[in-house]
C-alpha positions as CSV (number, residue, x, y, z in Angstrom):
1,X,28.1,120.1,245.9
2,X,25.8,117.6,247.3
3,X,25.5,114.2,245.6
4,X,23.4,113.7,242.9
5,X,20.5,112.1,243.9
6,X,19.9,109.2,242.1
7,X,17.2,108.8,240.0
8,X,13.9,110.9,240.0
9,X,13.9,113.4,242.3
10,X,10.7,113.1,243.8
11,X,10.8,116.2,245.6
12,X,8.3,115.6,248.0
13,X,5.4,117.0,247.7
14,X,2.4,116.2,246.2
15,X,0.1,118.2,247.1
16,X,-3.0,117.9,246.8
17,X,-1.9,121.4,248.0
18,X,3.4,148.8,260.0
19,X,6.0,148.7,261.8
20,X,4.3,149.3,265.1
21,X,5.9,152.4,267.0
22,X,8.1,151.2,269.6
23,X,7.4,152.1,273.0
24,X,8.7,151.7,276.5
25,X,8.1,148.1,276.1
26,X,9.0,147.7,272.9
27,X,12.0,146.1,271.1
28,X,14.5,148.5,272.1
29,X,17.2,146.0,271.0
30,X,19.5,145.2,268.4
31,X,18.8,141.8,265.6
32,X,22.0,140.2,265.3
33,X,21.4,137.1,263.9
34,X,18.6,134.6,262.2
35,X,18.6,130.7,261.9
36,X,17.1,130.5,258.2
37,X,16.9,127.6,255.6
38,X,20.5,127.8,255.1
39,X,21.0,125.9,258.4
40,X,19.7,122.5,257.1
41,X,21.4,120.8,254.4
42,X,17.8,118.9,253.2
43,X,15.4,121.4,253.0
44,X,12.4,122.0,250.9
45,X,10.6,125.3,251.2
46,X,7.1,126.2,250.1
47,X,4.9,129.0,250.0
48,X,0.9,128.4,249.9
49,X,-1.3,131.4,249.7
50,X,-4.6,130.0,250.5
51,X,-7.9,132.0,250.7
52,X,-11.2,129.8,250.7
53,X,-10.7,127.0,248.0
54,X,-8.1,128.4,245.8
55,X,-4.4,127.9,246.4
56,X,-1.2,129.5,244.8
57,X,1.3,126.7,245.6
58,X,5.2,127.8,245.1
59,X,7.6,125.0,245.3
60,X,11.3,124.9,245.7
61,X,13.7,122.4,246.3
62,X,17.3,121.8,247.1
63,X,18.3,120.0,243.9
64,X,22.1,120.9,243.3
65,X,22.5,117.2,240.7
66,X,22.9,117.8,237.2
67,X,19.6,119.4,235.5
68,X,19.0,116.9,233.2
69,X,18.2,113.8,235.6
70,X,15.8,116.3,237.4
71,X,12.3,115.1,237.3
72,X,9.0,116.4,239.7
73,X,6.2,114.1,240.9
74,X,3.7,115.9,242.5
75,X,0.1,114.9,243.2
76,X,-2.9,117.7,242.4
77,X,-6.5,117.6,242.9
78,X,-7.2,118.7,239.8
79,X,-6.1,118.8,236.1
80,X,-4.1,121.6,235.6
81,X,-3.8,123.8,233.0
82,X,-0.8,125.4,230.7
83,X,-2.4,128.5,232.5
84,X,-2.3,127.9,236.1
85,X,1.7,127.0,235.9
86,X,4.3,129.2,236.1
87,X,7.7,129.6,237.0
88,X,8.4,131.4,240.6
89,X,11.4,133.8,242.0
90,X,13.3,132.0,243.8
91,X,14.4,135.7,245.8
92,X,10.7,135.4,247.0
93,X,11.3,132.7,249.0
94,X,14.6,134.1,250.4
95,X,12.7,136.8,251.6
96,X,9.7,135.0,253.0
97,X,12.7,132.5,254.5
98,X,14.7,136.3,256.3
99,X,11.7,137.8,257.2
100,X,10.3,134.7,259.5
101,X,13.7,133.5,260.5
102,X,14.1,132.8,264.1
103,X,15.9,135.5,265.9
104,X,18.5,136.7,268.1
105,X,18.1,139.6,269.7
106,X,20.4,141.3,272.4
107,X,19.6,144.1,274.9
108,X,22.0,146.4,277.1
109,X,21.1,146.9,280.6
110,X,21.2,150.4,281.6
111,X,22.5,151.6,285.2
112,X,20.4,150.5,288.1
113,X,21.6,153.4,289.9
114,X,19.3,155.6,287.4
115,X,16.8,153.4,285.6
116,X,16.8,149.7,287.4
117,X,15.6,147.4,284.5
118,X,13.9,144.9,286.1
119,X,14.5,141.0,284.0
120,X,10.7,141.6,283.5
121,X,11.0,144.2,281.5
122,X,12.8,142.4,278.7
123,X,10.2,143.6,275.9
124,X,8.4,141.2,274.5
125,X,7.2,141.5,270.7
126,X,4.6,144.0,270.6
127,X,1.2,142.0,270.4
128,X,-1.6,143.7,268.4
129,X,-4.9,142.5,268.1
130,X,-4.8,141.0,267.0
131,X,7.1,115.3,229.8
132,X,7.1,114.0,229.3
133,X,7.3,111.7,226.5
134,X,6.2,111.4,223.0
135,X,4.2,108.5,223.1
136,X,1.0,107.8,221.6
137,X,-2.3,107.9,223.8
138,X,-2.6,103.7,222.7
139,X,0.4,103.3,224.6
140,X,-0.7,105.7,227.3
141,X,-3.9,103.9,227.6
142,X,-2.0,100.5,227.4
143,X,-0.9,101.2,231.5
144,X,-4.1,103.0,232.0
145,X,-3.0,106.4,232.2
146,X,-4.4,109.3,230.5
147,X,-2.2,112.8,229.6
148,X,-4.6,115.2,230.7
149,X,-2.6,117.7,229.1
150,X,1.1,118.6,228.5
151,X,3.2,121.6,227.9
152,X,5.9,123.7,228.3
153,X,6.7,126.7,230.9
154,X,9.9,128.0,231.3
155,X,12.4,125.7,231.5
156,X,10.1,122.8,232.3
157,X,7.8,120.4,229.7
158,X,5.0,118.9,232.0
159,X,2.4,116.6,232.0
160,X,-0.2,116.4,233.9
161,X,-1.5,112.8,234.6
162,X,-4.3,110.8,235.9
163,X,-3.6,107.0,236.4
164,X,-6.7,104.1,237.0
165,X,-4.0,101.8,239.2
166,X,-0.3,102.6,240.8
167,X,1.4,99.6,238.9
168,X,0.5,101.2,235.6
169,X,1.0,104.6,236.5
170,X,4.6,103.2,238.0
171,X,4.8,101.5,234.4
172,X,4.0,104.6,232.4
173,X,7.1,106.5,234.3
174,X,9.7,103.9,233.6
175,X,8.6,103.9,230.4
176,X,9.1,107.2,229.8
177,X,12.5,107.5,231.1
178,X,11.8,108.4,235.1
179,X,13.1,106.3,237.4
180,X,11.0,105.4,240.2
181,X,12.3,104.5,243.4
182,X,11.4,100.4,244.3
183,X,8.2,100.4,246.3
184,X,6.3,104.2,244.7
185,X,3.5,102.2,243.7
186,X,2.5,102.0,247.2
187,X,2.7,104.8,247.9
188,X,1.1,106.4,244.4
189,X,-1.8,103.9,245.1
190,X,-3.5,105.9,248.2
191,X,-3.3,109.1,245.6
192,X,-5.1,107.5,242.4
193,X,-7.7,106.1,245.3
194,X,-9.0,109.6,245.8
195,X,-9.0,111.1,242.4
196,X,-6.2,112.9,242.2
197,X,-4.2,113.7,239.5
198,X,-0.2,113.8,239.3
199,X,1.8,117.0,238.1
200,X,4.8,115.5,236.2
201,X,8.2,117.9,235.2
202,X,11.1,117.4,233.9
203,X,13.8,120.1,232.4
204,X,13.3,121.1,228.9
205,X,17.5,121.6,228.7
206,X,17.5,123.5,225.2
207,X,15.1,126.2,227.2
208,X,17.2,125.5,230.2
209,X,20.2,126.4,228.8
210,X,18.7,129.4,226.5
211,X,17.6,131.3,229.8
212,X,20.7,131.6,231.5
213,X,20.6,130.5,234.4
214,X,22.5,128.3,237.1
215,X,19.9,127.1,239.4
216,X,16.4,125.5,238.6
217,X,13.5,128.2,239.4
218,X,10.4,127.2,241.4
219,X,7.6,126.7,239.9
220,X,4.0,127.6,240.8
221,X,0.2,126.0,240.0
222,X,-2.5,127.6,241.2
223,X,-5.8,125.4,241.7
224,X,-9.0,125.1,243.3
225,X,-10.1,122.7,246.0
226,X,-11.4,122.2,249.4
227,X,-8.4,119.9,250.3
228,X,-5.8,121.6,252.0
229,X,-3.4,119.1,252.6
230,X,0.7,119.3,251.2
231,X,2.1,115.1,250.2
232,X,5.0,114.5,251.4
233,X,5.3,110.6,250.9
234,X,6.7,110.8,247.8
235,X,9.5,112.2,248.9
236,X,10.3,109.7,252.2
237,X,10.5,107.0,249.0
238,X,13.9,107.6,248.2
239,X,15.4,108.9,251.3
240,X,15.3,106.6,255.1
241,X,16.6,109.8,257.0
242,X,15.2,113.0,258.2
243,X,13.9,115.9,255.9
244,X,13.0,119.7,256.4
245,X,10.2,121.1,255.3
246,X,9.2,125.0,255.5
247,X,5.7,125.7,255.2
248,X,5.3,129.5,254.5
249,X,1.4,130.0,254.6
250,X,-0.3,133.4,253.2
251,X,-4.0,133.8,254.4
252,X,-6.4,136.4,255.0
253,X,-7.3,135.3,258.5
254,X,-4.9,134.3,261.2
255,X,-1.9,131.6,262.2
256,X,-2.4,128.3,260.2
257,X,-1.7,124.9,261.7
258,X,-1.3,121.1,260.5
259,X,-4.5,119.4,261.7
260,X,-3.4,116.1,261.4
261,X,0.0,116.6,263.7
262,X,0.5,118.4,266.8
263,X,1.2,122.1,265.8
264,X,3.7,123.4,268.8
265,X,4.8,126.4,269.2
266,X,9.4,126.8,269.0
267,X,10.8,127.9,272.8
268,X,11.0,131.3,272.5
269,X,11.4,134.1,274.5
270,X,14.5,132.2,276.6
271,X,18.0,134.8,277.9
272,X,20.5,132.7,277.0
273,X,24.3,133.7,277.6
274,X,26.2,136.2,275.9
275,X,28.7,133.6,273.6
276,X,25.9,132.2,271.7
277,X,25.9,135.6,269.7
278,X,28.6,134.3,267.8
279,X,27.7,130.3,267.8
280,X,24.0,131.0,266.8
281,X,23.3,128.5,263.8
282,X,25.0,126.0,266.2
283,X,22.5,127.0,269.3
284,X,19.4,126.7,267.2
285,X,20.0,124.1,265.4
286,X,20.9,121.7,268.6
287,X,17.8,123.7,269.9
288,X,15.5,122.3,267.2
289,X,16.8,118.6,267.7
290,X,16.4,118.6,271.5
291,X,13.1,119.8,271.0
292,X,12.4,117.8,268.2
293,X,13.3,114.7,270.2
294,X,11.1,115.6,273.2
295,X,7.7,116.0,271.1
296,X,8.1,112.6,269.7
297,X,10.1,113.8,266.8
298,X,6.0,113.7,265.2
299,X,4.8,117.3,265.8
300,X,4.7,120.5,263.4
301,X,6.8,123.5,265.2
302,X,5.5,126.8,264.5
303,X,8.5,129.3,263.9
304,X,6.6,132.3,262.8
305,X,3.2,133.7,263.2
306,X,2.4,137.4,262.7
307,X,0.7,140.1,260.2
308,X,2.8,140.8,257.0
309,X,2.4,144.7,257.2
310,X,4.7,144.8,260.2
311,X,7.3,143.4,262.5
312,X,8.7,143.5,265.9
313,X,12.0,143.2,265.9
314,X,12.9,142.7,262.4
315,X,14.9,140.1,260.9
316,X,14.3,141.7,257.5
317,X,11.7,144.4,256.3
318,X,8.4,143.4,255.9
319,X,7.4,141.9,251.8
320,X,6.3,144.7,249.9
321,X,3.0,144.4,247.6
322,X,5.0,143.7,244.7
323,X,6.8,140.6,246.8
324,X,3.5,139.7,247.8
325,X,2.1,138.8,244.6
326,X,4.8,137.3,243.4
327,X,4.1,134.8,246.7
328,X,1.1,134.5,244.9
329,X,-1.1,136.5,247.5
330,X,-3.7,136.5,244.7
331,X,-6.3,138.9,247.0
332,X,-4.9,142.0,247.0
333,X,-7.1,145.1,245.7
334,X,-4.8,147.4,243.6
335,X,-7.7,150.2,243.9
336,X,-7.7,150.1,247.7
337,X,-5.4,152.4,249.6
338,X,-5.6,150.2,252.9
339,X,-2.8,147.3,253.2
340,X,-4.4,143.7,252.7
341,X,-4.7,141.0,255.2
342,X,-1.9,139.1,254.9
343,X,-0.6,136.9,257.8
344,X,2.2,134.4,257.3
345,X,2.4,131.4,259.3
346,X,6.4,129.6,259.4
347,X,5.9,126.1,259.8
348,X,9.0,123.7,260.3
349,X,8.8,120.1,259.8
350,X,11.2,117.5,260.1
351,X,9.5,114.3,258.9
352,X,10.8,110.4,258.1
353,X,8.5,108.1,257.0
354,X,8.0,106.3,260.4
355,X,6.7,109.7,262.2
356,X,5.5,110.8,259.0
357,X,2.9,108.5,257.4
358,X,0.5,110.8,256.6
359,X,0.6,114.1,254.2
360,X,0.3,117.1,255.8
361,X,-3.2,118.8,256.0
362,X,-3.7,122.4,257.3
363,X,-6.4,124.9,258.1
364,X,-5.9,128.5,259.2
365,X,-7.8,130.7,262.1
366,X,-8.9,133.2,263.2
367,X,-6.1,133.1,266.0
368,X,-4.3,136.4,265.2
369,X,-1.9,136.2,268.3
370,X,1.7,137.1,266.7
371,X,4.5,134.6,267.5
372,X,8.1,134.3,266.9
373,X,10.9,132.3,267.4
374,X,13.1,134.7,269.3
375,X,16.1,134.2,272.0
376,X,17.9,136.9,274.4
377,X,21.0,138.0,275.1
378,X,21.4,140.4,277.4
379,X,24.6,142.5,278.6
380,X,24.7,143.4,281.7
381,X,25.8,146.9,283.1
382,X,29.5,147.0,283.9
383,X,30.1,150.8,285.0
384,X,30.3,151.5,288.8
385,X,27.4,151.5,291.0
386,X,26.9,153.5,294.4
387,X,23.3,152.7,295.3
388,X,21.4,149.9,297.0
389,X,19.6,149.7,293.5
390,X,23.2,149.1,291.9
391,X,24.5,146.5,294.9
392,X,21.2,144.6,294.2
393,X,21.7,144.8,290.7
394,X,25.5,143.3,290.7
395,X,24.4,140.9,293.6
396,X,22.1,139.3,291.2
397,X,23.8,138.9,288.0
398,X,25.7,135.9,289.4
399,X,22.2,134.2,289.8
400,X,21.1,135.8,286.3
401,X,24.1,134.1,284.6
402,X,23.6,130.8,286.1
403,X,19.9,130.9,285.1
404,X,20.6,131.5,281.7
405,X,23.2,128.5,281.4
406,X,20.4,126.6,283.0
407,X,17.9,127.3,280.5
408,X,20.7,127.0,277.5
409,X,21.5,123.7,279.2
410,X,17.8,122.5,279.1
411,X,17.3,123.8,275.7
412,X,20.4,122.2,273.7
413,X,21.2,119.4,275.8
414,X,24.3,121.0,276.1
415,X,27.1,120.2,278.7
416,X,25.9,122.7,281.9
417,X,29.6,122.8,282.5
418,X,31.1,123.4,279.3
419,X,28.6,126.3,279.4
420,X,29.6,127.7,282.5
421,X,33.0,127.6,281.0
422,X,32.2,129.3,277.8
423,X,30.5,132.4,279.8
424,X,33.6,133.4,281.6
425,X,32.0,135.1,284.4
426,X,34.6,133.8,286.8
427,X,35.3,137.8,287.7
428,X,31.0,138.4,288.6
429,X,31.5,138.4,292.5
430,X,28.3,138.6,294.6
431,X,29.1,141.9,296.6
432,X,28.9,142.1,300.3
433,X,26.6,143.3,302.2
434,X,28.3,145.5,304.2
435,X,29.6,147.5,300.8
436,X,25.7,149.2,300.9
437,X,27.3,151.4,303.6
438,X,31.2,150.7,303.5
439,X,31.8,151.1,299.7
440,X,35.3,150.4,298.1
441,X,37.9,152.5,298.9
């Protein structure tokens, strides 16, 4: 189990915030493996379905401490009510998280002596058009903050605040038994400054308890506003090192991107050699650092783009309407037979609060161009060959391996050496020449 975090847990965020038909060309492959959430030890995950003004905002966090020192900050454009909270499914999230995973795919080269498979011809995805506390309001008043309203949903009492000055909303906390890290007022300051109000949780343990369960559910607020922005200051406060963040974003129209970061797009698309099938979490994650390093280590990487109704290869089977909604897709037509716009847009970032000074704010396009992290392995043909087709073929795997320990090389930073090593291709022997008309015998 992870420590317990001290204090508050400010988990971050404020905000205020079918299968197409394969053919020749298409993933004719096998999906062997996925670099989900479960790679990073720090890592907060959020879903925003967002159409026009109005967001569905599902939170979860990592918090493994005990429940009772669990407390939520989170700035909100707008006084919420008991109404427009409720608590999530956490297996929502898992399924947005295995269905947008990067991948690993593999392919099996076929004999060049009856169908040469040119390296071109590695299919690509198929692209389609695209609580609070109990006292008074005097005492309230007293640091100048006002309970907008407070109450109870699931396993959680909240109260949603607004707050005249950061010192007296800092006060009001402590005073009601949340302990702020040194130095929130600062950062709570830029927040009260444009209005916004703060969504405040803690665990209710008698209801905690009475449900059941082991791990603390996300919860959900649904609100209107043309911000579209996620906070994530609050939650560099407490910590000095890096932190994960996985943006799932629902919309109607196309791939969303932070507008106030460079949104890149992951390497993808790289043959890499055959060993990393069984050191994958290792590959991507050194894969994500090097890259990560190279942007400026201040850039939002873009994991996942592409049209819920489908996928190409799969990682997991598409969310069904049901999962949908409880995503908090809030546009679906339950009258209409025809499936509803729905494209999902992974976004990874790994933010301190050097890189990161600013919360994270967003728009989605009308960019429908699908996108995934994905990464090749491919076998090579290892049956006998007895045509110039087949000597070109095994004269140019030698130069095909040492490309793809190349490009694994440039990708991870990894050793080129100790990569060589790992492939073993010691016995891939460019053959002669002369075999195209003298052949073994």
């Amino acid at each position: 189990m992870k420590p317990l975090r001290s204090i508050l847990s400010l988990l971050l965020i404020g905000i205020i915030l079918l299968a197409h038909p394969a053919n020749a060309f298409a993933f004719c492959g096998f999906y062997v493996a996925k670099a989900d959430a479960k790679l990073y030890n720090q890592a907060s995950q959020v879903i925003i379905a967002r159409d026009g003004d109005r967001t569905i905002l599902t939170m979860a966090n990592d918090y493994q401490g005990d429940v009772k020192d669990f407390a939520l900050v989170v700035p909100v454009p707008v006084v919420l009510q008991e109404e427009q909270v409720q608590i999530g499914d956490s297996s929502i999230i898992e399924r947005l998280d295995a269905f947008s995973a990067p991948r690993l795919v593999e392919y099996f080269d076929s004999d060049p002596c009856t169908a040469y498979l040119r390296r071109d011809a590695v299919p690509a995805p198929m692209a389609q058009s695209a609580p609070g506390s109990t006292r008074g309001a005097s005492a309230d008043e007293a640091f100048g903050v006002t309970v907008e309203s407070r109450f109870s949903v699931g396993e959680y009492d909240i109260a949603i605040l607004s707050a005249r000055e950061s010192n007296g909303l800092e006060n009001w906390l402590n005073h009601n038994g949340y302990r702020i890290p040194r130095g929130a007022n600062q950062v709570l300051h830029p927040y009260i400054r444009q209005g916004m109000k703060f969504f405040v949780a803690k665990v209710n343990l008698g209801e905690f308890e009475k449900a059941g369960i082991q791990l603390l559910r996300p919860l959900m607020i649904a609100y209107e506003s043309p911000k579209f922005m996620l906070p994530i200051r609050l939650g560099t406060i407490n910590s000095q090192g890096e932190q994960d963040l996985i943006v799932y974003i629902l919309s109607r129209q196309g791939q969303a991107e932070v507008t106030n970061y460079r949104t890149v797009k992951i390497p993808s698309d790289a043959e890499i050699p055959l060993f990393v099938k069984n050191e994958f979490s290792e590959f991507y994650k050194a894969m994500f650092q090097n890259t990560y390093q190279r942007e400026g280590r201040n850039v939002a990487f873009l994991e996942y783009a592409w049209d819920t109704a489908n996928c190409d290869p799969c990682s997991a089977d598409p969310p069904t309407l049901e999962e949908l909604k409880k995503a908090g897709v809030f546009w679906l037509d339950n009258n209409s037979n025809r499936w509803p716009n729905v494209f999902i847009s992974r976004i990874h970032v790994r933010y301190t609060r050097d890189k990161f000074p600013e919360d994270l704010t967003f728009q989605t396009t009308a960019n429908k161009q699908l996108f995934q992290g994905r990464y090749v392995l491919r076998h090579p043909y290892t049956g006998e060959v007895n045509c110039s087709a087949g000597y070109e073929y095994k004269r140019m795997l030698a130069r095909r391996f040492e490309e793809e320990a190349q490009t694994l090389a440039k990708l991870t930073n990894w050793n080129i050496q100790d990569i060589r090593q790992k492939m073993n291709v010691a016995e891939v022997v460019d053959i002669p020449w002369w075999r195209r008309i003298w052949p073994l015998r």
